[in-house]
Backbone bond lengths (Angstrom), bond angles and torsions (degrees), N, CA, C in turn:
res aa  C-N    CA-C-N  psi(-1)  N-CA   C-N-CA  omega(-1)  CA-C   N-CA-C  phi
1 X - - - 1.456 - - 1.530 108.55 -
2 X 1.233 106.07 147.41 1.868 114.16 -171.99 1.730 89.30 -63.58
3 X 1.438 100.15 160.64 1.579 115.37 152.96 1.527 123.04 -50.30
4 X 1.107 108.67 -70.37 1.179 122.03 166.43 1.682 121.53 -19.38
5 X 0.966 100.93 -40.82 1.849 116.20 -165.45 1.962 94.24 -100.91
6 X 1.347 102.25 -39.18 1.406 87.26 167.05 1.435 127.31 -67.28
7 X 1.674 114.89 -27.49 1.449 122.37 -173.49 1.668 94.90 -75.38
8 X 1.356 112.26 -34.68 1.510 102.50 155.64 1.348 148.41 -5.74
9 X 1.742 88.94 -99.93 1.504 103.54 148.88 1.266 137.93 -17.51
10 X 1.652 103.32 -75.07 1.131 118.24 -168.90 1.856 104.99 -62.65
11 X 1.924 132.83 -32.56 0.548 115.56 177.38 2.373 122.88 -77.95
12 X 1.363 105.19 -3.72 1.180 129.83 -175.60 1.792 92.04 -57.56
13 X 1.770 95.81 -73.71 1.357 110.67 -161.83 1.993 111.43 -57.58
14 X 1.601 104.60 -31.52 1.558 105.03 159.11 1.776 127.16 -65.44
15 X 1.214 129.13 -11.55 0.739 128.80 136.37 1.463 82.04 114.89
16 X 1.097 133.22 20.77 2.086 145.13 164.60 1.258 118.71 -55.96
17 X 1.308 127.07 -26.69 1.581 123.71 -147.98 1.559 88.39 -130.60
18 X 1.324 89.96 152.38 1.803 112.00 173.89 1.414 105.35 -124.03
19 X 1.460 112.57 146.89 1.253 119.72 168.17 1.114 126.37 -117.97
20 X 2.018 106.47 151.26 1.893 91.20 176.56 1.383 109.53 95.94
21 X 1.476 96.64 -158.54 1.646 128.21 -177.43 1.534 87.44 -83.38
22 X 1.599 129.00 -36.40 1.241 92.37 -179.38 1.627 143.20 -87.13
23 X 1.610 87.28 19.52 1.877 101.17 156.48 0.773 118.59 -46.32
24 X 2.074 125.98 -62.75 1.212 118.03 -161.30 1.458 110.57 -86.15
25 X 1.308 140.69 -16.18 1.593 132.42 141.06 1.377 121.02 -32.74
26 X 1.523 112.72 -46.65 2.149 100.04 168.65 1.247 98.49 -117.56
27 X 1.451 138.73 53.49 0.990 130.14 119.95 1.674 145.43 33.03
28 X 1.637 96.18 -92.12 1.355 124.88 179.60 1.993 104.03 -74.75
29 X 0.959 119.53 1.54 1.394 140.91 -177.87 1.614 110.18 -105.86
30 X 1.013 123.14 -39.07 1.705 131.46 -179.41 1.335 100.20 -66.98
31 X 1.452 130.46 121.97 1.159 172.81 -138.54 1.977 81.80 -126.76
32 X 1.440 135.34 -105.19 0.884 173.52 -53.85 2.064 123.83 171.76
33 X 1.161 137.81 114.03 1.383 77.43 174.27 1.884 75.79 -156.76
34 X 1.561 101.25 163.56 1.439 113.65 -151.31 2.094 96.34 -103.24
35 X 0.869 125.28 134.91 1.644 123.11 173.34 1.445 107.35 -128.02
36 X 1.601 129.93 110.32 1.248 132.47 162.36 1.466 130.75 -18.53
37 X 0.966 150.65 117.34 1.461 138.76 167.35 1.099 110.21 -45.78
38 X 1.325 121.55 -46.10 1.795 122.32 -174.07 1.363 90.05 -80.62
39 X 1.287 147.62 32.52 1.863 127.45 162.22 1.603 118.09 -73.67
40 X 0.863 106.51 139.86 1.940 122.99 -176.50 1.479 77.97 -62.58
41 X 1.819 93.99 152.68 1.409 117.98 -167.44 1.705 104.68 -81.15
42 X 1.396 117.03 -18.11 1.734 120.30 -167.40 1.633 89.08 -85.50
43 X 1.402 123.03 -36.58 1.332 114.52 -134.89 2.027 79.00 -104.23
44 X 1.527 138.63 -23.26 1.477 147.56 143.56 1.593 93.93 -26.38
45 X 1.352 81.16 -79.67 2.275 93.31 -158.96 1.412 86.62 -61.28
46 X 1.366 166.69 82.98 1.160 136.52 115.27 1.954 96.31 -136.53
47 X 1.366 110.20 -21.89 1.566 108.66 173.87 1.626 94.20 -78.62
48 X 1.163 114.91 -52.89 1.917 107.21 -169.43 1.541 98.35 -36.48
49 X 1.554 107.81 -61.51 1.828 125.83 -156.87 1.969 76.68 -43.22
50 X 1.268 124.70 -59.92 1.478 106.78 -148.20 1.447 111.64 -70.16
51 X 1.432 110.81 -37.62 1.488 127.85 166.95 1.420 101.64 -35.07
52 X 1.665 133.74 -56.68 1.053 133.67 -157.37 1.458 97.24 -79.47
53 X 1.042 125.85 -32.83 1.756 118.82 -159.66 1.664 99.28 -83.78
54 X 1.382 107.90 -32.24 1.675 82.86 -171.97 1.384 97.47 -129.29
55 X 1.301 121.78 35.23 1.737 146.87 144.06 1.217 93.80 42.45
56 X 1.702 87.57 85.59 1.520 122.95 169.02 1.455 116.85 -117.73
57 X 1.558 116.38 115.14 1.625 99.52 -171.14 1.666 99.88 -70.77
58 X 1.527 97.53 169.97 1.735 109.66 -168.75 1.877 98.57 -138.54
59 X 0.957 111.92 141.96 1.228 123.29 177.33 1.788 110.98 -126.16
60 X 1.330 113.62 126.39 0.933 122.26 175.03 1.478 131.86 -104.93
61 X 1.304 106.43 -11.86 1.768 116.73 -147.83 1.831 90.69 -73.37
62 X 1.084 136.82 18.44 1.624 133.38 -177.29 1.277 108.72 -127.42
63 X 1.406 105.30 123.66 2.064 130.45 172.42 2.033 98.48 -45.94
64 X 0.829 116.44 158.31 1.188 128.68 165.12 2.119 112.02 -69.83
65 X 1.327 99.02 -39.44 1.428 88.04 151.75 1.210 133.72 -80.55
66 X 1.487 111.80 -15.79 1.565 87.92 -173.20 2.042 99.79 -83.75
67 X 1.429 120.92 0.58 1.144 122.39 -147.75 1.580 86.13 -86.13
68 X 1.620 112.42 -50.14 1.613 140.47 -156.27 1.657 75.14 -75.53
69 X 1.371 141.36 -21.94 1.542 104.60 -166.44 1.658 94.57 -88.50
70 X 1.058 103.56 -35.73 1.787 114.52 -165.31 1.136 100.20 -46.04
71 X 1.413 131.83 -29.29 1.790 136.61 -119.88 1.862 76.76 -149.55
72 X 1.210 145.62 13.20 1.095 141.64 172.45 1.798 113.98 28.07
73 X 1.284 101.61 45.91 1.608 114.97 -175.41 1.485 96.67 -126.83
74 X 1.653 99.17 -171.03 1.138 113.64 -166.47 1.611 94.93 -127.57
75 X 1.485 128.00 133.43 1.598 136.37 152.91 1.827 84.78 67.08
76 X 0.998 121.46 87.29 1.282 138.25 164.66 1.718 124.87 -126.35
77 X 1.476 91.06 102.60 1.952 93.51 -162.80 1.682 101.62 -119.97
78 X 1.016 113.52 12.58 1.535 101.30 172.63 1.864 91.44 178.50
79 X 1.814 82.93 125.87 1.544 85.77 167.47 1.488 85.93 -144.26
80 X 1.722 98.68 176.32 1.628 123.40 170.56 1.411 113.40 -112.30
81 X 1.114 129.82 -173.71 1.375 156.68 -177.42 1.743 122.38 -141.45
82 X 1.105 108.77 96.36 1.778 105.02 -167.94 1.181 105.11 -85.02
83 X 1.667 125.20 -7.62 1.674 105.84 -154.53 1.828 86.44 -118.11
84 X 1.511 107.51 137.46 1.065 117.23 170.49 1.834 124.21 -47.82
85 X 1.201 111.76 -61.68 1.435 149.60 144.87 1.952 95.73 -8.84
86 X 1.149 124.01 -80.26 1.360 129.27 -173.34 1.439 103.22 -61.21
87 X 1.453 126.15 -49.24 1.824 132.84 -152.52 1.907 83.93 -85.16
88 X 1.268 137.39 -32.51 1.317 116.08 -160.70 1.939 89.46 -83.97
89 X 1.747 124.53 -32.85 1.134 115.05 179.69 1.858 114.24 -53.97
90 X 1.051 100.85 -31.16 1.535 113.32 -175.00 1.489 102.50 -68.54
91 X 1.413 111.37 -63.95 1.693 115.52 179.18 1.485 100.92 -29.34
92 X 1.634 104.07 -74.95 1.894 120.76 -165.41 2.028 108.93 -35.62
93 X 1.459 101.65 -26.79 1.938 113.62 -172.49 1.634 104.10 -82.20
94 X 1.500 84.11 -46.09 1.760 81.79 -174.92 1.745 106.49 -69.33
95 X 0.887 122.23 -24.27 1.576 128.43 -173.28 1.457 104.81 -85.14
């Protein structure tokens, strides 16, 4: 499994990440935030639009399974990252 998906995990089980619809409820809290490759194009264009307004980077390059395995869930297509601490480890992987 990529790094990335492990820093995942590990941030899931700390209790960092939000899932869902309830991203855009903490919002102003997302550090970070993860978008499925397989995401429907309405439900893309309306997380980007928020990503863009309160200039949140977004990462897409992950299947909805590989996201739901990281996150030991089921049908997982968009999560966030609240803790600074986890989203700068993620930055340092992708770089």
């Amino acid at each position: 499994m990529d790094n990335i998906l492990n820093i995942l995990g590990l941030a899931y089980r700390a209790k960092k990440v939000v899932l869902g619809e309830e991203v855009l409820n903490r919002i102003s809290k997302v550090r970070i935030m993860f978008l499925a490759s397989d995401l429907s194009v309405k439900s893309r264009e309306r997380y980007e639009k928020k990503c863009f307004y309160y200039n949140i980077e977004h990462i897409d390059s992950y299947s909805g399974g590989e996201l739901s395995s990281a996150m030991g869930r089921n049908n997982i297509k968009v999560l966030g990252i609240t803790d600074e601490g986890f989203a700068q480890s993620i930055r340092k992987k992708i770089r």
